[in-house]
LUMBADO-917129 format. One record per residue: residue in one letter; x, y, z of N, C-alpha, C, O, CB in turn. Coordinates in pm, whole numbers, plus 50000, padded with zeros to 5 digits. Glycine has a CB too. Example, Ala and Ser with C-alpha at 12.3 -4.5 7.8 and 13.67 -1.06 7.14 Angstrom:
BEGIN
a513194943150780512304955050780513204967050780514244966850846511314955350905
s512854977550708513674989450714512905000350787513415011450804514084994050572
***
This chain:
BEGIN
x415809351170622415899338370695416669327870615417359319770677414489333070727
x416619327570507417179317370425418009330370255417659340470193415399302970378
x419219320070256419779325270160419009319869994418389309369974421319321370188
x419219328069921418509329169751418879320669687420049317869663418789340769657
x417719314169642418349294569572417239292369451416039294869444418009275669733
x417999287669379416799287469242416199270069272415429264169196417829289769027
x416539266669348415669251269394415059247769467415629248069575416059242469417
x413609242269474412819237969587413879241869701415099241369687412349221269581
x413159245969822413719244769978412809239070042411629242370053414069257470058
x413639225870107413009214870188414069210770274415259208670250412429202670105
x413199209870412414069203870530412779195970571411579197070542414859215670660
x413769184370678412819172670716413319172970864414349179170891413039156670626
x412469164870979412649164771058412979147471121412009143171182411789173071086
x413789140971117413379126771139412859118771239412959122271357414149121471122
x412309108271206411119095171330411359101371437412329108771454411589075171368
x410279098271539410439098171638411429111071730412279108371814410759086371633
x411129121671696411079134971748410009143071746409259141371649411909141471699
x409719150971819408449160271893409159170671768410189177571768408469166072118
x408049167971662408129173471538408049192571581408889201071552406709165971432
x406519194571668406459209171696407569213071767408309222271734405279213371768
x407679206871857409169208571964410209217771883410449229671902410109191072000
x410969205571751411919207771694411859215271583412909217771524412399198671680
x410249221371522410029233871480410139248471538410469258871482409069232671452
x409789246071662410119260571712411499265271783411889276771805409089263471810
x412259250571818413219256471869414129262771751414859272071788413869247171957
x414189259471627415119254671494414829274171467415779281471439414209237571335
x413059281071485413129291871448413459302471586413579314671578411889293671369
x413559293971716414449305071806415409302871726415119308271619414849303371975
x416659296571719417639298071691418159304171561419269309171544417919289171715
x417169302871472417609313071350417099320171375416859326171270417489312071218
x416429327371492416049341571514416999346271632417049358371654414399343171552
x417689338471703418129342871801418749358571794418289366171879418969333171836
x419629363371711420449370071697419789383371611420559392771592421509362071648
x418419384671558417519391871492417089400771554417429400571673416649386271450
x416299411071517415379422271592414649411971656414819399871639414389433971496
x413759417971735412619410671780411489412171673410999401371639412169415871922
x411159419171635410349418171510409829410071380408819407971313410689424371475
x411659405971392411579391571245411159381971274410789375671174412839384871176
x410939375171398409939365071369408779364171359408029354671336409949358371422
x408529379871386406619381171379406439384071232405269385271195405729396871486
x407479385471130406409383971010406699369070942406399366870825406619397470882
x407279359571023406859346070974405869340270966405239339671072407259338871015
x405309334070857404009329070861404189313870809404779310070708402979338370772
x403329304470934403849293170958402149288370933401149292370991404819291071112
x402269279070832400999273370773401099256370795401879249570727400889278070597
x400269250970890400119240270954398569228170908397569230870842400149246871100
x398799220670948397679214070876396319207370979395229203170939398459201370790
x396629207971068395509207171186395639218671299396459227671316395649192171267
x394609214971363394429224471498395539226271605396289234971648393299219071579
x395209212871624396009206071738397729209071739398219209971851395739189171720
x398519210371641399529213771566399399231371614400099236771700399299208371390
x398599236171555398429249671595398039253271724397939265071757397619255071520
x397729241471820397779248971966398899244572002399429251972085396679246172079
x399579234471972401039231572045401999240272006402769243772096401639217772016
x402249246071865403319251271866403369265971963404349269972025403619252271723
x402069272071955401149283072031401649283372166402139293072223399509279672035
x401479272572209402039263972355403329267272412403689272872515402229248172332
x404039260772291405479258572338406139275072300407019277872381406339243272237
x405889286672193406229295972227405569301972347406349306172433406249301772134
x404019303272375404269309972536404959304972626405279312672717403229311372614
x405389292172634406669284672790407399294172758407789300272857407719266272793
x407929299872621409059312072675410379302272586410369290072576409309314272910
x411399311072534411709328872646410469332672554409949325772466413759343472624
x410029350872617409149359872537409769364272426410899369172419408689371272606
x408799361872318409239367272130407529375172097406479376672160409659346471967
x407879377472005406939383071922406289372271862407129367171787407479392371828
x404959364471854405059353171766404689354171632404229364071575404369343471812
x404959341271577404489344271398403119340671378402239337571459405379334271273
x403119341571255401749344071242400999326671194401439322271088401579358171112
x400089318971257400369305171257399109305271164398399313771216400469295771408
x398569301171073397559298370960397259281970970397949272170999398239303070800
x395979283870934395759261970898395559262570719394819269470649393449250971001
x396189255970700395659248870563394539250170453394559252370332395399238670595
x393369247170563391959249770553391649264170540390929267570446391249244370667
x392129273470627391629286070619392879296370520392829308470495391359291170791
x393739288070486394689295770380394279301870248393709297570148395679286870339
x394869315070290393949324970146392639326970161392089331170059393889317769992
x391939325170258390759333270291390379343470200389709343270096390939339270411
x391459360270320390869367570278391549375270130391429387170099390619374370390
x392299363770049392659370269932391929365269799392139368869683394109368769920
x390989355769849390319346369738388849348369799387969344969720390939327969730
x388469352269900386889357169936385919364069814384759361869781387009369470058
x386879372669770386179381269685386169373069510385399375169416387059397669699
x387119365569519386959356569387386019345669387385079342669313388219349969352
x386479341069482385849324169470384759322869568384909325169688387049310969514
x383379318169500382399315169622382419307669728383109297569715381479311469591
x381799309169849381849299469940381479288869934380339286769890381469301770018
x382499275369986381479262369942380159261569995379559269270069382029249069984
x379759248269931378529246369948378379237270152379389240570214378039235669785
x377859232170200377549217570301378019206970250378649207470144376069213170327
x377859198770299378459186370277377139177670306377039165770276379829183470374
x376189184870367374679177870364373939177170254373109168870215373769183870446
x374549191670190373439192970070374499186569922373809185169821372799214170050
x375449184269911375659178669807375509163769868375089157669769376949183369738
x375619154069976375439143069970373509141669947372969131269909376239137170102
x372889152269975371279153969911370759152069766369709146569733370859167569932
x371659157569689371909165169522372249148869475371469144169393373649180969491
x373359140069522374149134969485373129118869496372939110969403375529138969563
x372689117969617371629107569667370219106369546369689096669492371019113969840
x370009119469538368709117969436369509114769269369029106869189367579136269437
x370509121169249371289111469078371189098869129370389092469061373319114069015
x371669092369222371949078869268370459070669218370179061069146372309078669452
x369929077769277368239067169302368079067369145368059057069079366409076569413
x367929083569076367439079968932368349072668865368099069468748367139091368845
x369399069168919370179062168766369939047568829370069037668757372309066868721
x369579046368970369129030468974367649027568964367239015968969369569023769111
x366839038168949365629032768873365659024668745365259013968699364869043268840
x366589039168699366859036168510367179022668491366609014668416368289044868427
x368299020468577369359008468539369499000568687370469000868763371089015268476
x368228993668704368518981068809369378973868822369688970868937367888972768811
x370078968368714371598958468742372448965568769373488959968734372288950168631
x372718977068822373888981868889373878977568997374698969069031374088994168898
x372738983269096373078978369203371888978869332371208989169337374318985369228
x371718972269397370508973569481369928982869506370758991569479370568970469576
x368658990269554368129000569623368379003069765368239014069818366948999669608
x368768991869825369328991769946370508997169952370549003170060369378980669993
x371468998469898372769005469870373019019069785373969022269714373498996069808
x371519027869828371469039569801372699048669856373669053869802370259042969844
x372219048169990373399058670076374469056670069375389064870073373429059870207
x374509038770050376069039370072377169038869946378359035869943376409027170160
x376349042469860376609047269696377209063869639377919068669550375009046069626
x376279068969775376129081669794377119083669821378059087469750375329086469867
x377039080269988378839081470026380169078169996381179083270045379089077870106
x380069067969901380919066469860381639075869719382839077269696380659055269860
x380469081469640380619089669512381069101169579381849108369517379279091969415
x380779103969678381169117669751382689115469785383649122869766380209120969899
x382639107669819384589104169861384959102469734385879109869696385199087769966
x384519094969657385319098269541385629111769465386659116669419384829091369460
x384239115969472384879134669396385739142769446386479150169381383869146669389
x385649141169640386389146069692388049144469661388829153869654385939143369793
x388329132969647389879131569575389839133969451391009135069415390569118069579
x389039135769351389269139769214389399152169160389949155969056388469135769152
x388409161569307388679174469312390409177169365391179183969298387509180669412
x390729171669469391669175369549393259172969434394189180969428391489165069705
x393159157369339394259158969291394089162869170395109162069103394979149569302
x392929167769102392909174369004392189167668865391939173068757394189177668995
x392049159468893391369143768777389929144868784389099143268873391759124268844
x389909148368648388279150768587387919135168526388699126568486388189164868432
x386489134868535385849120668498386359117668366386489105768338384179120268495
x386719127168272387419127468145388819118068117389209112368015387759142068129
x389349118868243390489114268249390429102468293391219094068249391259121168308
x389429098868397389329082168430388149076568260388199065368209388149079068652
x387499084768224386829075568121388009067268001387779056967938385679086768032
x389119074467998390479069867862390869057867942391769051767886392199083167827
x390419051768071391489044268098390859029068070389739025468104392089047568251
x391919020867997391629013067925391939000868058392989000868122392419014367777
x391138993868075390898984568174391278969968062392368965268095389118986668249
x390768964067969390398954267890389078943167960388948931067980391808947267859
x388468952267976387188946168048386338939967988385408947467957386438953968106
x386168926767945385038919467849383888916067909382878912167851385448906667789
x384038917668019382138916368093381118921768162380318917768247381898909468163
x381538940468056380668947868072380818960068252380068969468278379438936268053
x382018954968340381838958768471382328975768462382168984768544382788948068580
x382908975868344384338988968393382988999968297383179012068287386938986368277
x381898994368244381269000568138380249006668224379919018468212380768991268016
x379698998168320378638998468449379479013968509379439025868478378738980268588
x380139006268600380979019568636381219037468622381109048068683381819016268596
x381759029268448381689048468385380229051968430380169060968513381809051868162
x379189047068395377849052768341377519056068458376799065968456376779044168261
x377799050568595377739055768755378549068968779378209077868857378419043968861
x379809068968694380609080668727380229091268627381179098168589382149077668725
x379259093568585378759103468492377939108568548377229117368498378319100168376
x377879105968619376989113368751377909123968820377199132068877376509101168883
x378929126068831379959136068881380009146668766379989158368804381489128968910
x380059144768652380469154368530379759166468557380489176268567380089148968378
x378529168568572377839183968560378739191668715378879203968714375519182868580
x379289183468841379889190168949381159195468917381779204568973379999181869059
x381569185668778383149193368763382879205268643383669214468619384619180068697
x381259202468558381409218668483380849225868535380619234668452380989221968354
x380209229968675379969238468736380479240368863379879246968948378999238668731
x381629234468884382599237469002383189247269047383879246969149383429232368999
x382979258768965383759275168987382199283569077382079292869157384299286068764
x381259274169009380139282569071379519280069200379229288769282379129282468991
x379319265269211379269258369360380219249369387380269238769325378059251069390
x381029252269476382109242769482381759240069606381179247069689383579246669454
x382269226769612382419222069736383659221769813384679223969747382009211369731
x383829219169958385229227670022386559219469961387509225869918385299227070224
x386559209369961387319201869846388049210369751389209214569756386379193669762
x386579213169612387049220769526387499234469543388449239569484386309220269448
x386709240469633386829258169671388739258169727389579266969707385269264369860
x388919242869811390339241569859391629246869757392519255169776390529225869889
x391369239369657392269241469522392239253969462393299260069445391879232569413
x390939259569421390739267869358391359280669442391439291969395389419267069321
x391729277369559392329289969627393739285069601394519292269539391899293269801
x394179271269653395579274069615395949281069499396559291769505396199263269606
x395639275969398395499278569264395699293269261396759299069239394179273769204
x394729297669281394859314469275395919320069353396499329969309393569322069329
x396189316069442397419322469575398699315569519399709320669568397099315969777
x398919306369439399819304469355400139308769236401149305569173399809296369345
x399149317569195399289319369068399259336569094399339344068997398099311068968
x399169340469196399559353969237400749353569291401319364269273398709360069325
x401629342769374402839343469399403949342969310405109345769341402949336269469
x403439338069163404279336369074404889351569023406069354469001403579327968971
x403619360369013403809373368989404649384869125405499393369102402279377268952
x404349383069193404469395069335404869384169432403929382869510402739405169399
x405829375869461406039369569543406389373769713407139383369732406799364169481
x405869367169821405769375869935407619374169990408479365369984404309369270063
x407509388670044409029389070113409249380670189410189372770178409429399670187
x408169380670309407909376470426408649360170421408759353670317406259377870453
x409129355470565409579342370516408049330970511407169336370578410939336670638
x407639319670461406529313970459406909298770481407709292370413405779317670336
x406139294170592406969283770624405329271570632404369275570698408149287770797
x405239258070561404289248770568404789235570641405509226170606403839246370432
x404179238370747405249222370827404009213270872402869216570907406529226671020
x404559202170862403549189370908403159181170839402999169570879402449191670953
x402839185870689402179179670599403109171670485404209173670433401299189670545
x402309163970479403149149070405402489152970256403399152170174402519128270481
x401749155270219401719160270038400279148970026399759148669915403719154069897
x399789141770113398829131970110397759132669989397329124869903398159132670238
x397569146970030396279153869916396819164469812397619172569858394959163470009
x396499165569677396529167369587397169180969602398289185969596395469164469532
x395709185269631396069207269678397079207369787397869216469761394339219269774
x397429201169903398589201270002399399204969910399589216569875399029188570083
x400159191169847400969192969788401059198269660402009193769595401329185269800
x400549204269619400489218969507400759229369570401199238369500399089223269436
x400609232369723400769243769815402329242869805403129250669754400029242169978
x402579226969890404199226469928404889229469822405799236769859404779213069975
x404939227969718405539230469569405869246769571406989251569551404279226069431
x405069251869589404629263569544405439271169666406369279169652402899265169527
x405029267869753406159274569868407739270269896408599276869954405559271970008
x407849256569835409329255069843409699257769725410499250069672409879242369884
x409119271969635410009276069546410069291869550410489298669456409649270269412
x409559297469677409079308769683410739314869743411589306769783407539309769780
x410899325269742412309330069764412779329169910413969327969937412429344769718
x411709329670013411739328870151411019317870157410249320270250411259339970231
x410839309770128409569299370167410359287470204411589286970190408379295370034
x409629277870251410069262670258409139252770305408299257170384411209260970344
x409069239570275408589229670354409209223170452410369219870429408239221970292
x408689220170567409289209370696408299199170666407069199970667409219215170883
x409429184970629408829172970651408549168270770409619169970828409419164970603
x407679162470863408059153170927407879137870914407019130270869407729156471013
x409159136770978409359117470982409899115370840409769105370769407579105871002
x410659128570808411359119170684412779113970754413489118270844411759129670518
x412809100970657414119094470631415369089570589415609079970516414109092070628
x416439100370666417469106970654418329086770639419299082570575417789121370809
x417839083470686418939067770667418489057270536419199047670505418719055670836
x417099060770460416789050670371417999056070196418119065970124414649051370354
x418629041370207419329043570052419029051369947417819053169942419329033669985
x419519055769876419509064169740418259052769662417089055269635421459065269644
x419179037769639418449026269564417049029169624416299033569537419059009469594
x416549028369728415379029969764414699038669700413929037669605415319031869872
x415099048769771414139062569707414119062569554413319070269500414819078969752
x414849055369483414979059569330413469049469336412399053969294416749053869212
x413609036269392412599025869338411109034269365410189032969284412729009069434
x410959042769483409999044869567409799055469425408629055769386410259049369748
x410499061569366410439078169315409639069669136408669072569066412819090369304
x410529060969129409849059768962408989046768946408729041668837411169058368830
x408619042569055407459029369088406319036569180406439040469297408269013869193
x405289037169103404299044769201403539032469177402769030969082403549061469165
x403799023569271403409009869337403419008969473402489002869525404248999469297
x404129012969532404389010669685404019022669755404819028069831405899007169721
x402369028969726401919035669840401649030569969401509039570052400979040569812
x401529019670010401839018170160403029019670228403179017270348401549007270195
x403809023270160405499029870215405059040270277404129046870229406789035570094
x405859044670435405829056570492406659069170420406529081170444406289053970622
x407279064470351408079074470266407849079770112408499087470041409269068870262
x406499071670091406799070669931405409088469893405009091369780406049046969839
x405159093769983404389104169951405439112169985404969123170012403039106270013
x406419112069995407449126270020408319120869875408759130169807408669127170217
x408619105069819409159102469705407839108769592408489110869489409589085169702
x407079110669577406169116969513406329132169489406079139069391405079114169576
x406969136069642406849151569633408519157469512408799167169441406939158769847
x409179144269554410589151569519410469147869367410959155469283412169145069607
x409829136269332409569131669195409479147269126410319152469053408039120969180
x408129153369176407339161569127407999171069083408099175068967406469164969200
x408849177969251409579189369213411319182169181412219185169259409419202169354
x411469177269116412609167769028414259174369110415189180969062412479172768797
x414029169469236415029169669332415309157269399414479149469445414759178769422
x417099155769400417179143469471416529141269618415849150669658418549140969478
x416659130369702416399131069880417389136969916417049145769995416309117469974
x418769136869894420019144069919419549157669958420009161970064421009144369795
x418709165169892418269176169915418169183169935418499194369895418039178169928
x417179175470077416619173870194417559175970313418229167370369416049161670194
x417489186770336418289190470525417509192870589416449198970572419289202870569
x418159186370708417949180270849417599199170908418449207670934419779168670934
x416069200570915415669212970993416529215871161416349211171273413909210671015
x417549226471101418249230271208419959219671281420809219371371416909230471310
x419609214971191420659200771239420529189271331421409181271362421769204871298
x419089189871376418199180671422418799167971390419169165871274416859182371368
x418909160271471419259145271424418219137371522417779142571624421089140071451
x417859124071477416869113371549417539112971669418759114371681416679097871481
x416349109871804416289110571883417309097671890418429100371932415099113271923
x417039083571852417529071671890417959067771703417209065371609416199060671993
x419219068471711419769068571567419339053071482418819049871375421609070671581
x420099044071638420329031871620418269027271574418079025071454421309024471787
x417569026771625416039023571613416119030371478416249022971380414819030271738
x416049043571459415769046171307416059039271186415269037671093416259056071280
x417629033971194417739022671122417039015571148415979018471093418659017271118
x416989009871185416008994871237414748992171158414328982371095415358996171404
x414319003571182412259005171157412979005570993412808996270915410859026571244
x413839018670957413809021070809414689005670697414969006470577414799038470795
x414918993870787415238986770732414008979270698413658975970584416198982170783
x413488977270790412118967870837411458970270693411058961670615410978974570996
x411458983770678410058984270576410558989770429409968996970348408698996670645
x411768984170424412368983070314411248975370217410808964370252413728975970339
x410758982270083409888972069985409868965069944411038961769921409558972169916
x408948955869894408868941569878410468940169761411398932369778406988936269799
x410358947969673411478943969540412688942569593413618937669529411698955369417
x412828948169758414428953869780414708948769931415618953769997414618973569769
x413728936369990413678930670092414808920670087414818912070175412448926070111
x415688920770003416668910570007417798918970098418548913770180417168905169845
x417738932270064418738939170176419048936770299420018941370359418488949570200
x418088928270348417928925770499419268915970502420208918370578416258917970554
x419248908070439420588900770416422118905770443422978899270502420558898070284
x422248917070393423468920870354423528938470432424588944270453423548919270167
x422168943970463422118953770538422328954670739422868961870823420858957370484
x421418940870730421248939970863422628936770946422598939271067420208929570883
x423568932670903424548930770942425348944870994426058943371093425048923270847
x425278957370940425158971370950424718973171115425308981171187423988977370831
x423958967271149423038978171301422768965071400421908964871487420868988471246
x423628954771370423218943771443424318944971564424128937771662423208929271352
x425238951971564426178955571675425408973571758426038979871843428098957471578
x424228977271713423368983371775422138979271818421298986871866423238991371721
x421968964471800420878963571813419748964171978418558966272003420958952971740
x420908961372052420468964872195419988978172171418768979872171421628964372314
x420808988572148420408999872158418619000572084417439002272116421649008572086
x419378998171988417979002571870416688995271933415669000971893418228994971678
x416388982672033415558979472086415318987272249414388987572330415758966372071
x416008990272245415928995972418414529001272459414159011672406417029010372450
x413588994372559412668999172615411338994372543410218998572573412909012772621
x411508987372470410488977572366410238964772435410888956172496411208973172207
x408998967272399408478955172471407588946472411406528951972383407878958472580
x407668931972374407358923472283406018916672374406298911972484408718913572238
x404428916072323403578909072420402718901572274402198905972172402538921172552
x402868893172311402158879672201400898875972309401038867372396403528861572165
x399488884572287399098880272365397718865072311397068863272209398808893372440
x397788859872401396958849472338395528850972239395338844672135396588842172452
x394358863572313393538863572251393228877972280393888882972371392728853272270
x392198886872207391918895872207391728907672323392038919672322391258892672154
x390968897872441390858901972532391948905472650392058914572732390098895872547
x392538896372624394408895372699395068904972663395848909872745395518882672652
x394948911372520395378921772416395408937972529396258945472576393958921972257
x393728936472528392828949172533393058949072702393008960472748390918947572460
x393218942172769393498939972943395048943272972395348948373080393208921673001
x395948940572882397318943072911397778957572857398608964872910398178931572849
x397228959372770397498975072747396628981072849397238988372926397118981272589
x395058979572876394938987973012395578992773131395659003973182394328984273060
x396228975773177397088977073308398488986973216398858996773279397648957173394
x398908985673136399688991673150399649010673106400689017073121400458982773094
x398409017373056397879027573051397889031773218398369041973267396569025872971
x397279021873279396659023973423398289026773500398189035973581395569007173494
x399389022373495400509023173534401079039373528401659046673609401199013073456
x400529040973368400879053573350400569061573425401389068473485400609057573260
x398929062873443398239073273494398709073973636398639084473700396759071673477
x399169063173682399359060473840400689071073904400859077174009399829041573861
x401569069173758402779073273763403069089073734404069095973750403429064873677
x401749091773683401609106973609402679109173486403309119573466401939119873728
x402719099173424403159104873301402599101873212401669094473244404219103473269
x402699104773035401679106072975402219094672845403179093072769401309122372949
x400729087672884401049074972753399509074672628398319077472638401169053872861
x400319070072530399639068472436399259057472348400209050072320399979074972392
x397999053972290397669036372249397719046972104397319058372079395719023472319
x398189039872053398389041971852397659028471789398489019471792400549041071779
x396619024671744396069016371659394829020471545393909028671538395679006871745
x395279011771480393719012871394392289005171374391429003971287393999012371278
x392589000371513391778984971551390618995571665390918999271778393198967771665
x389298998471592388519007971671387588994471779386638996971853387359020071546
x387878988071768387578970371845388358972472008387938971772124388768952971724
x389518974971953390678973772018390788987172129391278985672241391848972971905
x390488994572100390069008272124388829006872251388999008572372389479015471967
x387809004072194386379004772259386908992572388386448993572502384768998972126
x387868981972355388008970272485389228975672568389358970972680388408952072425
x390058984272531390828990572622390189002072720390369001072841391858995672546
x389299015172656388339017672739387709014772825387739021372929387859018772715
x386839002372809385998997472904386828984972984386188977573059384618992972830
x388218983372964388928980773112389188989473192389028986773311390068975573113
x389609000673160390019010573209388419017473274388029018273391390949018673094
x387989020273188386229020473328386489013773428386369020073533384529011873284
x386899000173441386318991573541387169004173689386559007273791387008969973517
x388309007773663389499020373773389129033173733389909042573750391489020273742
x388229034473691387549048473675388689062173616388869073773654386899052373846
x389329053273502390169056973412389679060173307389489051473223390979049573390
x389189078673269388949079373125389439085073041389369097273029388119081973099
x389989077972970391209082672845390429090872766389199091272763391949069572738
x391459099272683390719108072585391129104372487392339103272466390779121672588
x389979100772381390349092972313389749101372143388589103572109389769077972376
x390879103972077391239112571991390439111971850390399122171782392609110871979
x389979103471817389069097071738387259099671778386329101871701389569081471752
x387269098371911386029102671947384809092471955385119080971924385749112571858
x384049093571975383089078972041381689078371939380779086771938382409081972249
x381779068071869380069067771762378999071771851378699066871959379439049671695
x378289084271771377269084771808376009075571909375249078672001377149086671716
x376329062571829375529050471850375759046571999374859044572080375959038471747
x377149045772026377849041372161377349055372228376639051972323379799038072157
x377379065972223376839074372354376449072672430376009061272413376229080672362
x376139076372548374709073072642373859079072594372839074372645374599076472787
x373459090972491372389093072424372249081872346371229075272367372389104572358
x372949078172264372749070372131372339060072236371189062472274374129066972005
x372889049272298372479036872306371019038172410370599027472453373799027172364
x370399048372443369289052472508368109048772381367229040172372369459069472561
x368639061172279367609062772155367869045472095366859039772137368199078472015
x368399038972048368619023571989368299013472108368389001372089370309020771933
***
């Protein structure tokens, strides 16, 4: 499938394209001309479900192939690390394990922190191991870090996070899915180094977010057939950029700066990076646009001297955007209904993108009032049920 390269292989797909879409057509076409056979030993490793029923999808619409073989993330290396590595533990029973350290170290030591903020101490130490497992950082490594703390807070702290240490020296024995996550990459990487698979191996979707992801992507964009598909990388942001994004690990709220992480890592320019299949953005002119917008704070002066660039596109690049300043919340949550409700009227298919779960719950219950019920991807608190608000 791919010719023999001693350098990471990475292709990206850019904004605003039907990412699965332009994955499967990219492997008809480098299969077009093949046995029918070669695309069934592709193995295409994805990072959610949902991802794995669409692409599933769009090869049965046809034409008929043989399909490849589609894996999640989660269940990668199963059955080659079953026999090594134990099964994790619940996620009930270490937030159980984890709840009772909590209580004894706030018996011991009352000025940490209330008794009332048991659980949510709990839960929170649990999210924390979970990323310490995932990118690899033992309590060892946060204890060296020199804060210059003179009033005792960063000291409080450690003595809370010493409560994790016995999970990271007995982590081979009960791991949790977190840790069991790694410990398989780990091994399935460290067997590919030796016997690397023929087969082509393909990881698309995933942005490198988590630690083990991107130890996977590494590992497969150096494999002889292997590669990563970005999506939503950005084929129009400057060299200057990406250099700032690549050696300032300051600007994680950048949409780009976890793929500048990935290339940091594996010490490749963005240049790279080809366009999966020759794919180009749907709306060229908008791509600029957005990728100027969120140009970083150090390099926001570009707007000056860039914008002048796409301002003879700018009709284009706005086309079909629609600007609503609405007065108050409710005006907000009522105008996106009617216009959801338009959709549905029209039968085509629209979508609300926010992170405002406020915003969410008041667009719903306009849409009740027309006996409109959205499916809503996030899913409904317990509490809000008609069970839950029965039992409360």
């Amino acid at each position: 499938m791919f010719e023999l390269s001693d350098k990471p292989r990475l292709f990206g797909i850019p904004p605003g394209v039907d990412f699965p879409k332009a994955l499967v057509d990219g492997l008809h076409t480098s299969f077009d001309h093949q046995s029918p056979d070669a695309l069934a030993r592709v193995q295409i490793i994805v990072n959610t479900r949902r991802m794995a029923r669409r692409i599933r999808d769009l090869f049965d619409a046809g034409p008929a192939c043989l399909l490849p073989r589609i894996t999640l993330i989660t269940s990668f290396g199963e059955t080659l690390a079953r026999s090594e590595i134990p099964p994790a533990i619940s996620t009930m029973r270490r937030h159980l394990e984890l709840s009772g350290l909590v209580r004894a170290l706030l018996d011991a030591q009352p000025g940490i922190a209330p008794r009332s903020s048991l659980f949510d101490l709990t839960l929170s130490l649990s999210k924390l191991m979970d990323e310490m497992h995932s990118e690899g950082v033992l309590p060892s490594d946060i204890a060296k870090i020199d804060t210059g703390d003179q009033s005792g807070h960063w000291e409080r702290i450690k003595a809370f996070l010493d409560i994790l240490k016995p999970y990271f020296e007995t982590g081979q024995t009960a791991p949790d899915f977190e840790t069991r996550q790694r410990l398989v990459i780990e091994r399935v990487t460290q067997i590919w180094r030796n016997t690397p698979p023929e087969h082509p191996v393909l990881i698309a979707g995933s942005t490198g977010s988590r630690g083990a992801t991107r130890l996977l992507m590494k590992s497969i964009s150096r494999l002889p057939q292997g590669a990563a598909i970005l999506p939503g990388f950005d084929f129009d942001q400057p060299e200057n950029v990406w250099n700032l994004l690549m050696t300032r690990q300051t600007h994680e709220d950048h949409p780009q700066f976890r793929y500048a992480r990935l290339l940091s890592e594996l010490e490749v320019k963005p240049r790279s990076v080809a366009p999966w299949s020759g794919i180009t953005a749907a709306n060229r002119a908008r791509t600029k646009l957005v990728s100027l917008a969120l140009r970083p704070t150090p390099v926001t002066d570009q707007w000056l001297t860039d914008a002048s660039t796409i301002s003879k596109d700018l009709q284009e690049a706005t086309r079909n955007i629609t600007l609503l300043e609405a007065p108050s919340t409710r005006i907000e949550a009522l105008a996106i209904a009617m216009r959801l409700r338009q959709a549905a009227e029209d039968g085509v298919t629209a979508a609300l993108i926010t992170p405002d779960r406020t915003l969410t719950r008041q667009v719903s219950a306009a849409l009740a009032r027309w006996h409109v019920i959205p499916d809503d991807s996030a899913g409904i608190p317990l509490h809000q049920t008609a069970s839950g608000r029965f039992q409360r």
